[in-house]
C-alpha positions as CSV (number, residue, x, y, z in Angstrom):
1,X,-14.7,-42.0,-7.2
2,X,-17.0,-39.6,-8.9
3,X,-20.2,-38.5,-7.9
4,X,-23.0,-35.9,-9.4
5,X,-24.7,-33.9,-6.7
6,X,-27.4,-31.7,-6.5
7,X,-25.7,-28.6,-4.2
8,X,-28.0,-26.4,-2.0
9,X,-28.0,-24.2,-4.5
10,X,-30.0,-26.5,-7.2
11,X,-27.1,-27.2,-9.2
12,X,-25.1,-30.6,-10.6
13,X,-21.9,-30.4,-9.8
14,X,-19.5,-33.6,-10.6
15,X,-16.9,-33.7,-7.6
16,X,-14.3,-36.8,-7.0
17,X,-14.3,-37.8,-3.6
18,X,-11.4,-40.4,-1.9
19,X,-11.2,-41.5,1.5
20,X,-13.4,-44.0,3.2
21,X,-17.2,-44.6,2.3
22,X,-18.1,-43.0,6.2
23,X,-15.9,-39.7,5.0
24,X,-17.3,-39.6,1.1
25,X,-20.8,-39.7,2.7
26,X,-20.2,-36.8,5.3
27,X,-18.8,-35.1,2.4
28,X,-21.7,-35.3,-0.2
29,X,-24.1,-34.5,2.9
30,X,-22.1,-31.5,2.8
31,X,-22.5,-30.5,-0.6
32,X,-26.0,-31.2,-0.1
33,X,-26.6,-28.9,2.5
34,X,-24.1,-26.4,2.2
35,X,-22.3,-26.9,-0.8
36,X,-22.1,-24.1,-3.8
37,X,-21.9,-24.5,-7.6
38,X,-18.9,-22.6,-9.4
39,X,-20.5,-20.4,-10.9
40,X,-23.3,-19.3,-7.5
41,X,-20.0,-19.5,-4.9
42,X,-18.3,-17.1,-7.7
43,X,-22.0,-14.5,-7.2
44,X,-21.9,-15.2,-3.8
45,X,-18.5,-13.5,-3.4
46,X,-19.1,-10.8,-5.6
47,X,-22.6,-10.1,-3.3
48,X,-20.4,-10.0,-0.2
49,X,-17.6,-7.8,-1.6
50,X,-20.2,-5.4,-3.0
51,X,-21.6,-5.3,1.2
52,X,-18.6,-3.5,2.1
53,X,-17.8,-0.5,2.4
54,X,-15.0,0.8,0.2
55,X,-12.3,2.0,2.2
56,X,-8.4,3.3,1.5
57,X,-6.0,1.2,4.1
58,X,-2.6,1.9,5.4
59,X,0.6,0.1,6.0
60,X,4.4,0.8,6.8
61,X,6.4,-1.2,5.1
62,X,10.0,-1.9,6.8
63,X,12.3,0.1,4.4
64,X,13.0,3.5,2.9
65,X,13.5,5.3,-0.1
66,X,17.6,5.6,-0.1
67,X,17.1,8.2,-2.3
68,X,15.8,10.9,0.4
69,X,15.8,8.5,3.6
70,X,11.7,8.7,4.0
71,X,9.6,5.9,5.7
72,X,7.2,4.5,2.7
73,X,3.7,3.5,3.2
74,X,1.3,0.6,1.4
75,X,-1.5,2.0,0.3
76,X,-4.5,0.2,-1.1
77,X,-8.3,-0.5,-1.5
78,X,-10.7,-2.8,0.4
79,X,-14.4,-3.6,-0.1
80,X,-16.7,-2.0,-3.1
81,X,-14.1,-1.1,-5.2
82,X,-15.6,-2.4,-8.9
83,X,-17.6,1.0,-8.9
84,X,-14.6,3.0,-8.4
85,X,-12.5,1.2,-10.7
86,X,-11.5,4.5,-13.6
87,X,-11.8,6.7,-10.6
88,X,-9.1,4.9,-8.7
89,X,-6.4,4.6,-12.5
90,X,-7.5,8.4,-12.6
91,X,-5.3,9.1,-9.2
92,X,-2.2,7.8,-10.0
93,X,0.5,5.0,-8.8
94,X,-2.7,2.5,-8.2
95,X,-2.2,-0.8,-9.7
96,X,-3.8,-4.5,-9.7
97,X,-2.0,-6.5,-7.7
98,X,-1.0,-8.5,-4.6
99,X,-1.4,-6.7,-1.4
100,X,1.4,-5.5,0.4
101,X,0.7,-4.9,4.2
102,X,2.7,-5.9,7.4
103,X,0.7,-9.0,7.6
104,X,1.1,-10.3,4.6
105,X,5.0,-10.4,4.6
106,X,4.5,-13.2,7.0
107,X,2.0,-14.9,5.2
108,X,2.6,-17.7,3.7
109,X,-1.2,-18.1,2.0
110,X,-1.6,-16.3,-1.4
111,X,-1.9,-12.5,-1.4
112,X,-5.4,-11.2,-2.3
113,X,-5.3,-9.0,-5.2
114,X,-6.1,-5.4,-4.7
115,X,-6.0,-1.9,-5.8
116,X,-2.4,-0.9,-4.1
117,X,0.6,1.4,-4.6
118,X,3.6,2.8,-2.3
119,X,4.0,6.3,-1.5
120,X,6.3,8.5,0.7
121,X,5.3,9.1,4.4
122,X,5.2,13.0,3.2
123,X,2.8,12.0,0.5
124,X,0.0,10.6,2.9
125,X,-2.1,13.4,3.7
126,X,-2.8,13.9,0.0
127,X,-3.4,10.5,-1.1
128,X,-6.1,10.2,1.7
129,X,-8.2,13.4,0.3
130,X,-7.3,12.4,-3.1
131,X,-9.3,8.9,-1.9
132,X,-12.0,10.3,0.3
133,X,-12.5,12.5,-2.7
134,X,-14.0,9.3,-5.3
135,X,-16.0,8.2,-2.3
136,X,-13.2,6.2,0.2
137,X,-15.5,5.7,3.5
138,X,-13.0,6.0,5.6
139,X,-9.0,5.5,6.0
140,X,-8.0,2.5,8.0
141,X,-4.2,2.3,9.3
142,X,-2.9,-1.2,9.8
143,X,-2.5,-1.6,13.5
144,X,-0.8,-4.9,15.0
145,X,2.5,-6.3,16.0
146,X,3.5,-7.1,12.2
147,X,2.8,-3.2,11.6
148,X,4.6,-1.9,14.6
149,X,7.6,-3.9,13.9
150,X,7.6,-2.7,10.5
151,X,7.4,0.8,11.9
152,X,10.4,0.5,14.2
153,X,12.2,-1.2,11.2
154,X,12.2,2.4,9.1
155,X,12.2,4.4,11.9
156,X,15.6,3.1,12.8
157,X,16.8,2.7,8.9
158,X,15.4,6.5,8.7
159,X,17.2,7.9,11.5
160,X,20.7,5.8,10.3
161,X,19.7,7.5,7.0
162,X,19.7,11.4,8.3
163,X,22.8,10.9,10.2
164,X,24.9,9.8,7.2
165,X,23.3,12.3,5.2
166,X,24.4,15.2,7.9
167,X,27.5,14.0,7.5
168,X,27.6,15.1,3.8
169,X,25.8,17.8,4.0
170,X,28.5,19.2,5.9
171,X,30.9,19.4,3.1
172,X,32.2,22.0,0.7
173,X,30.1,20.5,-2.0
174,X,27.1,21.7,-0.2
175,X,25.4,25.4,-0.4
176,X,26.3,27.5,2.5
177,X,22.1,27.4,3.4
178,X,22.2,24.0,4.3
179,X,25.5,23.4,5.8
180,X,24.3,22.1,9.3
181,X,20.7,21.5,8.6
182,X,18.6,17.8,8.3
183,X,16.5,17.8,4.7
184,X,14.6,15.5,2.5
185,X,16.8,16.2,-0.4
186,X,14.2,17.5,-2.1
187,X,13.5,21.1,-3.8
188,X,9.9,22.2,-4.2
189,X,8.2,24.5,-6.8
190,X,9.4,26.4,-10.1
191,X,11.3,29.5,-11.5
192,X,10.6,32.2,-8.9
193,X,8.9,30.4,-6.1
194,X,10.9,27.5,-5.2
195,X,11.3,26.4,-1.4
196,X,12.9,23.2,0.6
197,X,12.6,22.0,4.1
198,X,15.5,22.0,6.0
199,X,15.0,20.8,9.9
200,X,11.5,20.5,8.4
201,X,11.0,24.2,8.2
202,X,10.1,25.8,4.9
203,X,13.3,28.0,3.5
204,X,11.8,29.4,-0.2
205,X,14.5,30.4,-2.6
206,X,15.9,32.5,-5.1
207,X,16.6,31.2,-8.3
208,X,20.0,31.3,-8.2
209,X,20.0,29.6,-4.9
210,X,17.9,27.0,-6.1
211,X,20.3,25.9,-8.9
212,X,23.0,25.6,-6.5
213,X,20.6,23.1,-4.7
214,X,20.4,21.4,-8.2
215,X,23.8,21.2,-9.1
216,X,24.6,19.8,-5.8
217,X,22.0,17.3,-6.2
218,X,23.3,16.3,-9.3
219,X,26.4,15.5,-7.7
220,X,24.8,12.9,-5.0
């Protein structure tokens, strides 16, 4: 059945109520009282998102890249963010969609939408001045049981990662420099100044010694 109510707000709103005459009369009391039109429960929200701060958060997610083994991270904005909007496109990676944390892989609600991207565990520090530096509040690391486990996950996958990596990188195929050594499989910088981290301790290069790095990972 169909009734027009005046909401607390001042506003007509037709709703269709079922159920028992004692229930559709709680309900329209409701409404009455408490109840919102579209249009004011739509300002409403916006009012209460604009209250918060706007803040970068933080998740581990439970895989890797299996490209260089590293744990990735969920980063994305909360509160505020409407201001920040082209200063948030202007950093790179950040896109409008659904949130990724720890506690939204067991969610089975809709994920909020948000400003979010992944990044490399290495990559953390500068993505957190990068924020503070359009006006992030604060940073804000997702801490629970769904994040821990999550945590544990890559830690593991990471660690099953480096040891089948150390296996290969004892070969023939690999430079001489390396033979022995744990790495990210990455090489750093340009013609005359490049360096990688082996055992997580900066070697730099000569050029020559770089392209062996590059040819080798070509071959991978």
């Amino acid at each position: 059945m169909k009734y027009t109510i005046l909401m607390s707000c001042g506003h007509q709103v037709t709703v269709d109520l079922g159920g028992k005459n004692s229930e559709r009369e709680r309900k329209i009391k409701y409404f009455e009282t408490q109840g919102l039109c579209k249009e004011c429960y739509k300002k409403e929200m916006q009012e209460l998102k604009a209250s918060k701060p706007f803040v970068l958060n933080a998740s581990v997610l439970p895989y890797i890249s299996e490209k260089n083994g590293s744990i990735l991270l969920s980063l994305w904005f909360e509160g505020n963010t409407r201001p920040y909007k082209d200063k948030i496109k202007l950093l790179g990676g950040y896109r409008w969609r659904e949130k990724t944390s720890a506690t939204d892989f067991y969610s089975v609600e809709r994920r909020p939408l948000c400003w979010n991207k992944i990044i490399e565990e290495d990559q953390l520090k500068d993505e957190i001045a990068k924020a503070i530096s359009i006006g992030a509040e604060s940073v804000i690391p997702e801490q629970n049981l769904f994040s821990f486990a999550h945590y544990q996950i890559a830690l593991e996958a990471k660690k099953a990662w480096i040891e089948t990596h150390k296996q290969s990188s004892e070969s023939s195929d690999v430079p001489d420099f390396l033979k022995g050594h744990e790495w990210n499989h990455k090489l750093y910088g340009k013609t005359g100044s490049y360096a990688i981290y082996p055992d997580g301790e900066k070697m730099t290069l000569t050029d020559e010694q770089a392209a062996e790095v590059k040819k080798y990972l070509e071959k991978e």
